[in-house]
Phi, psi and omega in degrees: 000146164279131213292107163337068186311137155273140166327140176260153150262020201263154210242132154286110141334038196332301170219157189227153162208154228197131150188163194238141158243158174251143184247114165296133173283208191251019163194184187277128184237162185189162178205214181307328202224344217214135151241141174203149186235041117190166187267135179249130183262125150258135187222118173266142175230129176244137187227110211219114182089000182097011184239169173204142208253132200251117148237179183193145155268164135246153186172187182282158138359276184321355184257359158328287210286347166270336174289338203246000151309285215265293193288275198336312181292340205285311217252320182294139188105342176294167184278135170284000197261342175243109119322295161323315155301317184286325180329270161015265192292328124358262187296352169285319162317326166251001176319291176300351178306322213095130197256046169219197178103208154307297209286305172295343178263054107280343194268295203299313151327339177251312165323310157326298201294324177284324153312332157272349167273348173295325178280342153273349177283329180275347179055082150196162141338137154318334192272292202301355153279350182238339175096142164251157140242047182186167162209052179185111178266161182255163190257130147250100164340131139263096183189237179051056157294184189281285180347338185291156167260157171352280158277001153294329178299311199291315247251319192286296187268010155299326197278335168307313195301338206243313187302331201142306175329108188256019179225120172217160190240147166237160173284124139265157150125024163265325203198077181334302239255322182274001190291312179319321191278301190288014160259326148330300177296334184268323165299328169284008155295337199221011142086179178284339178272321208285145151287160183220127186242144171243134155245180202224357165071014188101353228248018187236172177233160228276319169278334168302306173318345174257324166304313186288302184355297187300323186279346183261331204279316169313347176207051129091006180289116193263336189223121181264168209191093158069068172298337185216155189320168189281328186287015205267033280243313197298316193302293191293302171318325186271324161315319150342293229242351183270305201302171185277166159307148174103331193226101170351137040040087154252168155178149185168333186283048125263359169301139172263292184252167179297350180285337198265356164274298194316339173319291210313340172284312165335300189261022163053031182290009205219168158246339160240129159302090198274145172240156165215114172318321182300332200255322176222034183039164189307316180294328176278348178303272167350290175295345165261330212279332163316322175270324162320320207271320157322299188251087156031063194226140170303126149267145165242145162268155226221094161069126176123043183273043143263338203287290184283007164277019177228338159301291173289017163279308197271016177234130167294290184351323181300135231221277168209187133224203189265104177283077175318134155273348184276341201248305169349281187344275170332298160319322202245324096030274212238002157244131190273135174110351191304158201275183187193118182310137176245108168035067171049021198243156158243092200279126179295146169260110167320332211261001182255154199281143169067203169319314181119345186259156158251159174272135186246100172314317184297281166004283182271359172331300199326309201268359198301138176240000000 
């Protein structure tokens, strides 16, 4: 008998379009190693089937001119339904950029658009197209730069605290000798129950970082977050293996490619393994939560949660994520869907295609750079 062809699916790719806005934040911010006054967005659109599919990075300007250089021609006419294949051809593309950066956060800004345009061409959700194994994730307020004065530190993640929010992170690792009082300050804001995680951006040496340990195990600190620069692999392992119980290690969220997770795995530097979609895209995303899962290891996603909420509804690894304050901001500014915590959990609206997001054009005209 003669065998049936199925239906094609292959979707042409049609166009890729690219633009960056810059956002000022609302005060002056820093954290162990960085001061910065504003945030830069690349908002990508992939357009296929009459539909069109949204990612976005942060990152500088210059990664506009590579999607709109290198990626856009690299990819149009490929099918939106393989992904993998464009994954590929993306990263393939960039070989001489080099594959992490600029370049790799622009690989990841298109990756994102294809994946919400593949879910939209499917009239489904992003998670249902990736499968759940949850429908809901829990959050941690993020933000308490080193720049805040007292009561602006108490007033932000007190406030997380009041919404619901039962985790927050604050920034350390500028000025060792003042971190003990602002970290103080910050547990009585948010009480004995709230967890409280701290990073440090890189901003300790290795014995300063073992020393502040003993000062965070004092007032209930479960997550130490790049106690020492990230490339240190030896560095985070003795922290590791020095902190007291109960307190976590992480780092990861500069990862690009799968090597650069599996480093961190390897050489046993971490105890949860953080990823950020913005830096090594959903497919790579996709590839650490995998190696995690080889080795029985926790992951967190590191700032961008509108971005990373439908990729962690479908990976067990996860743990929580991170509720940035600067990119929230950002989000809900300049994109109609961003998600918004409910008791401290974050949730898809189902009922909407892809990611869920729209662009509010007007909106971000302002900032368009």
């Amino acid at each position: 008998m003669p065998v049936a062809k199925a239906a094609s699916t292959a979707a042409k790719i049609e166009r890729i379009d690219v633009r960056a806005y810059r956002v000022p934040t609302d005060g002056p911010e820093s954290d162990g190693t960085l001061k910065w006054d504003s945030t830069t967005i690349i908002v990508v659109h992939a357009e296929a089937e009459g539909r069109r599919g949204l990612g976005y990075t942060y990152s500088a300007a210059a990664a506009a001119g590579v999607v709109h250089d290198t990626l856009a021609e690299r990819v149009r006419g490929m099918d939106a339904m393989d992904i993998p294949a464009c994954w590929r051809a993306l990263v393939n593309s960039i070989r001489n950029y080099g594959d992490s950066g600029i370049a790799m956060m622009a690989v990841s800004a298109v990756d994102a658009a294809l994946w919400d345009l593949k879910a939209r061409i499917l009239d489904v959700a992003l998670v249902g197209l990736m499968g759940a194994v949850r429908r809901e994730v829990p959050v941690y307020g993020s933000g308490g730069f080193t720049s805040y004065s007292e009561r602006r530190l108490k007033e932000q993640i007190g406030g997380w605290v009041s919404e619901g929010i039962g985790m927050v992170k604050m920034k350390i690792g500028r000025d060792a000798a003042a971190d003990p009082a602002r970290i103080k300050a910050a547990r009585e804001a948010i009480g004995e129950k709230c967890g409280l995680f701290v990073d440090a951006n890189g901003g300790y040496s290795r014995k300063q970082a073992l020393a502040m340990a003993e000062v965070l195990k004092e007032y209930g600190v479960s997550w130490f977050e790049e106690p020492v620069v990230r490339h240190d692999t030896d560095g985070l392992r003795l922290i590791r293996d020095r902190a007291p119980a109960g307190m976590d290690i992480t780092a990861g969220e500069y990862g690009a490619i799968a090597a650069d997770f599996l480093r961190l795995i390897e050489t046993g530097a971490v105890d949860v393994l953080q990823a950020d979609a913005t830096r090594c895209g959903i497919t790579g995303f996709m590839q650490a939560a995998a190696l995690c899962e080889a080795w029985s290891l926790p992951m967190s996603s590191h700032c961008a949660p509108a971005l990373h909420l439908h990729p962690c509804l479908s990976m067990g690894q996860v743990r929580h994520m991170e509720y940035f304050y600067d990119h929230t901001r950002i989000e809900h500014m300049l994109f109609d869907g961003a998600p918004v915590p409910e008791r401290g959990m974050l949730r898809p609206l189902m009922d909407r295609p892809g990611m869920g997001l729209e662009l509010k054009e007007k909106d971000a005209g302002r900032y368009e750079i």
